[in-house]
C-alpha positions in Angstrom: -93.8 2.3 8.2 -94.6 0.9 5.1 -91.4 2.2 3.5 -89.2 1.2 6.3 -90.6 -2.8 5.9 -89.8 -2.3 2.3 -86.6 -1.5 2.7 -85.8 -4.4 5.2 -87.1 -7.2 2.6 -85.1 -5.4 0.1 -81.8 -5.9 2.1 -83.0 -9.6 2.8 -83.3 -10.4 -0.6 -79.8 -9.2 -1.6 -78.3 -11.1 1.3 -79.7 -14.2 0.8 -78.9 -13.6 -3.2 -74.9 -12.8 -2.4 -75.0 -15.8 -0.6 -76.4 -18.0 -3.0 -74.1 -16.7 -5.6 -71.2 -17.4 -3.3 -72.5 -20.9 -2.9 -72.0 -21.6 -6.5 -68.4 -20.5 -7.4 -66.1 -23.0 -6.1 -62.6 -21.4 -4.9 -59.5 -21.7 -7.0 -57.4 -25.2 -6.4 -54.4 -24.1 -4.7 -50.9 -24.8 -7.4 -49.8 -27.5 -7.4 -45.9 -28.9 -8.5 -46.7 -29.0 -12.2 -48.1 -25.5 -11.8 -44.6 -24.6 -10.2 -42.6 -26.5 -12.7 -44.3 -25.0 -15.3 -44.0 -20.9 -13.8 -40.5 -22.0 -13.4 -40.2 -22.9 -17.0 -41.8 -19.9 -18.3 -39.0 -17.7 -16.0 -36.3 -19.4 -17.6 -37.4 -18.6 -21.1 -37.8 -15.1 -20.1 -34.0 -14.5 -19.0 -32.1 -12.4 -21.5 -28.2 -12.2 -22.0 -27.0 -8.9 -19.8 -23.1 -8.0 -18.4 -21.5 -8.7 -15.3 -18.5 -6.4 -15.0 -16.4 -6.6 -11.7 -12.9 -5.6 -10.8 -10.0 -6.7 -11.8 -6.8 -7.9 -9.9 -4.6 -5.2 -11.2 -7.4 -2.4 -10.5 -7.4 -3.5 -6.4 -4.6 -2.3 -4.6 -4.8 -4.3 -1.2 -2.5 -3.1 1.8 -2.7 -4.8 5.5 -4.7 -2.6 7.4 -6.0 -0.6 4.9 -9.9 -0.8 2.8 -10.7 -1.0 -0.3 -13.9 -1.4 -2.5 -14.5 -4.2 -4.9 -17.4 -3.3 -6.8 -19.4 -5.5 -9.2 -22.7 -4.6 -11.2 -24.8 -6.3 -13.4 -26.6 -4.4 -16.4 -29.6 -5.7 -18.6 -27.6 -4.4 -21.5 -24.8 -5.7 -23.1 -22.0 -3.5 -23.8 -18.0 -2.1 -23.3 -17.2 0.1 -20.1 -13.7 0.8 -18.6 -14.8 0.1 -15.1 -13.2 -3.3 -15.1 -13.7 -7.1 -16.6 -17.1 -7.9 -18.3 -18.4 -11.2 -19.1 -22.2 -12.3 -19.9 -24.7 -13.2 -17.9 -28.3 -14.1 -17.6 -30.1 -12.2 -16.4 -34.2 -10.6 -16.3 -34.8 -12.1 -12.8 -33.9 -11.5 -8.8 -30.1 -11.7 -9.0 -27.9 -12.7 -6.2 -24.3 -12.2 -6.4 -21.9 -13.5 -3.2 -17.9 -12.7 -2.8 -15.7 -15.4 -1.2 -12.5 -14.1 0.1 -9.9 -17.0 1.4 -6.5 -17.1 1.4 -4.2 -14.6 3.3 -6.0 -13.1 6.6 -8.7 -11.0 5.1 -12.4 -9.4 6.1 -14.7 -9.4 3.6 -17.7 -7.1 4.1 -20.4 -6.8 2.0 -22.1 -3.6 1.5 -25.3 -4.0 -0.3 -27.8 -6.4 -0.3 -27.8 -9.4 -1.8 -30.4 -9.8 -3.9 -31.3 -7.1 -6.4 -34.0 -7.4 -9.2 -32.8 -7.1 -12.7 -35.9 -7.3 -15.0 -35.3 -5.0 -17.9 -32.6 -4.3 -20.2 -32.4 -0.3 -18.8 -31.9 -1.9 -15.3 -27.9 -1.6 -13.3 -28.0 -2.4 -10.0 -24.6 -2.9 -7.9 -22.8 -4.7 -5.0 -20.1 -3.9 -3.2 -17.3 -4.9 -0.6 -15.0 -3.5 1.5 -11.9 -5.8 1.6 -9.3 -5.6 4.7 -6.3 -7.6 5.0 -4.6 -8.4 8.2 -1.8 -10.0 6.8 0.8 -9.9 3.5 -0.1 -12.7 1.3 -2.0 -13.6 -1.7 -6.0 -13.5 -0.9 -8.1 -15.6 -3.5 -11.4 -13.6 -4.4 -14.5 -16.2 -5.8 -17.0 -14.2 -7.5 -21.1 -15.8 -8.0 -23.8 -14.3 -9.8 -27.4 -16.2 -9.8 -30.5 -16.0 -11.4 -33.4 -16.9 -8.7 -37.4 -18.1 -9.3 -39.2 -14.8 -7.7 -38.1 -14.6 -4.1 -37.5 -18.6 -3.6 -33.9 -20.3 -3.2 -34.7 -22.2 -6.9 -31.7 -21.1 -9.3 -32.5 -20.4 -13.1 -28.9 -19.9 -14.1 -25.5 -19.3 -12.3 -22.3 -17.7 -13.3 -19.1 -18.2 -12.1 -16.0 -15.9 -12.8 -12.5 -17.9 -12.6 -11.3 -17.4 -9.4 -8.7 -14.0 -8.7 -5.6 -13.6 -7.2 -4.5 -10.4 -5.6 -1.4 -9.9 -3.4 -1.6 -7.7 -0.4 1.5 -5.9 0.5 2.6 -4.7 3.9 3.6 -0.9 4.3 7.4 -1.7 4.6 7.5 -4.1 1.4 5.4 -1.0 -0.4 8.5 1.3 0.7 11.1 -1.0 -0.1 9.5 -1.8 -3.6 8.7 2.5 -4.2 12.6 2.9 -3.3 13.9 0.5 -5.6 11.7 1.4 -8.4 12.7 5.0 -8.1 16.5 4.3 -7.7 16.0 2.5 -11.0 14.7 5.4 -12.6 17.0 7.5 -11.9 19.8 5.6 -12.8 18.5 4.5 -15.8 18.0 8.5 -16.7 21.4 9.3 -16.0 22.7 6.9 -18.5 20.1 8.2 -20.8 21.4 12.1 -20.4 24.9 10.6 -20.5 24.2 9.2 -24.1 22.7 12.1 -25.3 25.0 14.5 -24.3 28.2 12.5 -25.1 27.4 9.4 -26.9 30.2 6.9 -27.0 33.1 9.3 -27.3 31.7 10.9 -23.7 31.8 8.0 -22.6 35.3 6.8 -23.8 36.3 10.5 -22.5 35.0 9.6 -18.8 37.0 6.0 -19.2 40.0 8.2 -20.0 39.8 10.6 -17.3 39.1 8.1 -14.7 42.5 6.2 -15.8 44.2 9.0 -16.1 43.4 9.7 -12.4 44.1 6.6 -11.0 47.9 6.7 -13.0 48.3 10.1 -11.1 47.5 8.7 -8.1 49.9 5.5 -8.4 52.7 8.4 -9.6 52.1 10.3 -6.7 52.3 7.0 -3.7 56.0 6.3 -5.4 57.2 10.0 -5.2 56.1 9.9 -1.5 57.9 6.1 -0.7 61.0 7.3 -3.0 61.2 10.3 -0.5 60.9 8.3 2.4 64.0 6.2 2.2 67.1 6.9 4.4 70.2 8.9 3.5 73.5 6.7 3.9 75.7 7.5 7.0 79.9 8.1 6.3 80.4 7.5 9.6 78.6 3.9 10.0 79.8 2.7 6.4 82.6 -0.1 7.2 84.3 -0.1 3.8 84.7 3.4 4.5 86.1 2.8 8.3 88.8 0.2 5.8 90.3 2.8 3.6 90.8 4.9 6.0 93.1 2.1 8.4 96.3 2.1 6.2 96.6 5.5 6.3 96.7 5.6 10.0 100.1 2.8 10.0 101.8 5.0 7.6 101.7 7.7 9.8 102.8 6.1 12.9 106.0 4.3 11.4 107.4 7.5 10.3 107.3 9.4 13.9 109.2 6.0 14.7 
């Protein structure tokens, strides 16, 4: 018994200790707006200089009814790709980057999330799009990257590309286009094979020939038109009918 009352004012002690101690520390003031102003501060001067690279007008082939991706990433590095355009940005924070599409009939859907954490200079992260026209036009693509404070709406830095203009094509302008680019070609290769084969003398020859032809061809229409014409007629000639009239008196005064 003894070592169960000992145990039980043992326990009663440390309660009323914990609680004694917990009376003394006074709990932490919660931030106030210079504490925020100040966190913010700090974030800003912790952004470093990364790339935005996105892609370009000529790299999008938009056709009415058909998708496409328009892809976009931002890297904590700094340096050259072939993937499209690059430009700097700040970055070492949440970044949020938004597409506006306006202009011909388009839908715009985006693909990823919108806010992806870029921290570190090792970091890519990427967004992407999928762009359908409904109509032929030019659409207008508005690209936005931002730097936000942790998770809140409050912006450290923004970037703004210049605004892009693509041109979506219809299937029949895209055939009519392919056709007349093609007939191009090939008649600007025949000229070429002409030249090297003949030069300019093959190509005075071919003059020559050609005129040649056509003089063989007026010759021949005046042999034709030449044959064509009637024959003259004894019998309907008048002056004829008159040199034969004298003769015909002489003969009848004589039987008289």
């Amino acid at each position: 018994m003894h070592w169960v009352r000992r145990t039980a004012a043992i326990l009663i002690v440390g309660l009323l200790v914990a609680s004694c101690g917990n009376r003394d520390e006074n709990p932490a003031p919660p931030p106030t707006q210079e504490d925020f102003n100040h966190a913010v501060a700090r974030a800003k001067d912790g952004l470093f200089q990364g790339t935005l690279t996105y892609n370009t007008a000529k790299q999008l082939k938009l056709r009415v009814g058909e998708s496409t991706l328009f892809r976009t990433t931002i890297s904590g590095a700094r340096g050259k790709s072939s993937k499209g355009h690059e430009i700097p940005v700040s970055t070492g924070a949440q970044m949020g980057v938004k597409l506006h599409c306006s202009g011909a009939a388009i839908r715009c859907t985006s693909l990823s999330s919108e806010r992806q954490s870029v921290t570190s200079r090792f970091e890519v992260v990427q967004w992407r799009w999928r762009l359908t026209p409904k109509s032929a036009g030019t659409v207008h693509l508005d690209l936005t990257a931002t730097a936000y404070f942790r998770d809140t709406k409050m912006v450290l830095a923004e970037k703004a590309p210049p605004t892009m203009d693509v041109e979506a094509s219809s299937p029949k302008s895209e055939a009519a286009a392919t056709a007349k680019k093609y007939a191009s070609v090939i008649c600007a290769s025949g000229l070429a094979v002409l030249a090297a084969v003949g030069g300019v003398p093959g190509a005075v020859q071919l003059r020559e020939l050609w005129q040649g032809r056509s003089r063989r061809r007026s010759a021949s229409g005046r042999a034709t038109d030449d044959s064509q014409e009637p024959e003259d007629d004894a019998s309907t000639d008048p002056s004829r009918d008159e040199a034969r009239a004298p003769a015909n008196d002489g003969e009848g005064g004589g039987e008289e």
